[in-house]
Legacy VTK file of the C-alpha trace (Angstrom):
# vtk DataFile Version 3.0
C-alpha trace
ASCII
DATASET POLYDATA
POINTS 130 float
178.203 5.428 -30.155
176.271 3.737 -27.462
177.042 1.189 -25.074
174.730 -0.719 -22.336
175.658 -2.600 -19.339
173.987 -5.271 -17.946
174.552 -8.768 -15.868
174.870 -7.173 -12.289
172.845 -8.528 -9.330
173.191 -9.726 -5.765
175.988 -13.195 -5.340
177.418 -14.608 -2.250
180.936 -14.024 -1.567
183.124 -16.984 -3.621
179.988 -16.019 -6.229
180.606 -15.302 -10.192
178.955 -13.011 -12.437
179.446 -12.294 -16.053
178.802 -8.432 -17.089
177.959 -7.480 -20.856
178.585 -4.350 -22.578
176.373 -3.944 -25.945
178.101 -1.869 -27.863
176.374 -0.025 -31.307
177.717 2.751 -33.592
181.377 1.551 -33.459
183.767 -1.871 -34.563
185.322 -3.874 -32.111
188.193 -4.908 -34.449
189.513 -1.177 -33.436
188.474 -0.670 -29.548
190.057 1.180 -26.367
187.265 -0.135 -23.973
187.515 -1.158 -20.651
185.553 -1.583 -17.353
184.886 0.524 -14.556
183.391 0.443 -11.326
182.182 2.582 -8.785
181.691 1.869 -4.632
180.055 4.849 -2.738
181.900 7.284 -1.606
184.806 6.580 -3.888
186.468 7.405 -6.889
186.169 5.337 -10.048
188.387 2.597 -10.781
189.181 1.438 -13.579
188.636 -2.649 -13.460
189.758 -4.504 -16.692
190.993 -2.812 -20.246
191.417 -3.869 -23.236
192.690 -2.155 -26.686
193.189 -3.469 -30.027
196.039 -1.245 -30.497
198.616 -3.302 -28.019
196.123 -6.376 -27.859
196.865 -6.772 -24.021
194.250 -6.921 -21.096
195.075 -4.680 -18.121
193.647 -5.542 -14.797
194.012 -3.620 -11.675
195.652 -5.278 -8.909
192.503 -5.885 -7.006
190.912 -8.518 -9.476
193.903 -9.548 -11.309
193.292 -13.439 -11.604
189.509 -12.914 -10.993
188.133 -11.131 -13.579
188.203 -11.575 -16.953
187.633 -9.098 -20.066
186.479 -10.491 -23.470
184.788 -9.348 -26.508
182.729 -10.833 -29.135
182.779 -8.963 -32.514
180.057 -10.636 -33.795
177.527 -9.778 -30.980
179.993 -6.208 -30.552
179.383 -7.551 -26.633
182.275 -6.673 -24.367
181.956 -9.752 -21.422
183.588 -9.065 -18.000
183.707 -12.398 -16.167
183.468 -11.982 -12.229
184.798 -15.062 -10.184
185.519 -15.594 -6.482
183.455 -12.320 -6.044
184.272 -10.521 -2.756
182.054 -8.277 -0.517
185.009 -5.232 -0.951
183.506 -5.983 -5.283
180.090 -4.351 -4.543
179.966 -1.483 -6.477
178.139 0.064 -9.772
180.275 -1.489 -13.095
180.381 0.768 -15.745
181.714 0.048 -19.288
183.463 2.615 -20.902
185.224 3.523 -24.446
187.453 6.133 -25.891
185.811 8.057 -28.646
186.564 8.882 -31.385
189.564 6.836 -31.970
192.514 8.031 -33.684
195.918 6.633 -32.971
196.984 4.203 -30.311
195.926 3.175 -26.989
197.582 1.476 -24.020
194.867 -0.706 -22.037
196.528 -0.010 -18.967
196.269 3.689 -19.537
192.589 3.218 -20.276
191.952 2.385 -16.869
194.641 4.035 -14.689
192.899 7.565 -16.480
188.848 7.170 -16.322
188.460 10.532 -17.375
190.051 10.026 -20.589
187.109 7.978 -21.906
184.494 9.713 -23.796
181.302 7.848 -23.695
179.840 5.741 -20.621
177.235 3.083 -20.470
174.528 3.183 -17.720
175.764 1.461 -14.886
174.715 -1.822 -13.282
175.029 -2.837 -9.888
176.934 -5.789 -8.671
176.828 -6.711 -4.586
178.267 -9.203 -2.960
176.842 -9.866 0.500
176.199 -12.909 2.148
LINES 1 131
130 0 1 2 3 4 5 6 7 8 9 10 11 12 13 14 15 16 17 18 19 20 21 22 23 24 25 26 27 28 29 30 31 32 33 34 35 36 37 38 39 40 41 42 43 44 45 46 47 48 49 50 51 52 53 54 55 56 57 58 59 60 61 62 63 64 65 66 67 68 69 70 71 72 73 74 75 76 77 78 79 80 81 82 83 84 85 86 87 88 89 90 91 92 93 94 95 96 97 98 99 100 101 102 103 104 105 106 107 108 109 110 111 112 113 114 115 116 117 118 119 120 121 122 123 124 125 126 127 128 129
């Protein structure tokens, strides 16, 4: 199981971005995956989650109506659409997945528990500075 982020880059507060996650050695009709991000000298947080098991998206309260989580099954690309970017955004995004799967997942416990997923993409950085 491997995954790959990519998109990040400098905007302009008000600024959108749109984050991909490639994703190889698992299906995305079956997925706890989720996004994660990173400032320095904090903790992660988890961002936007998604799981096939209660088909919900979880956001956390600090991009709820900005950021978007989507997949494509046929690319296995997990999208995270950034709009109306903020400088307090800036941080590394991570995608993340549970692994191996067994059972059922709650998206919002995917991302209010970072630790509980087993395999992490390499970062990419996203700053917002004017």
């Amino acid at each position: 199981v491997q995954l790959q982020a990519s998109g990040g880059g400098l905007v302009q507060p008000g600024g959108s971005l749109r984050l991909s996650c490639a994703t190889s050695g698992f299906r995305l009709d079956y997925f706890a995956i989720g996004w994660f991000r990173q400032a320095p000298g904090k903790v992660p947080e988890g961002v936007a989650c998604i799981s096939s098991s209660d088909g919900l998206d979880y956001y956390a309260d600090s991009v709820k109506g900005r950021f978007t989580i989507s997949r494509d099954e046929a690319r296995k690309t997990v999208y995270l659409q950034l709009n109306k970017l903020k400088p307090e955004d800036t941080a590394v995004y991570y995608c993340a997945t549970r692994w191996p799967l067994r059972g059922s997942y709650r998206s919002r416990d995917l991302c209010e528990f970072p630790t509980s997923m087993a395999v992490w993409g390499e970062g990419t950085l996203v700053t917002v500075s004017s």
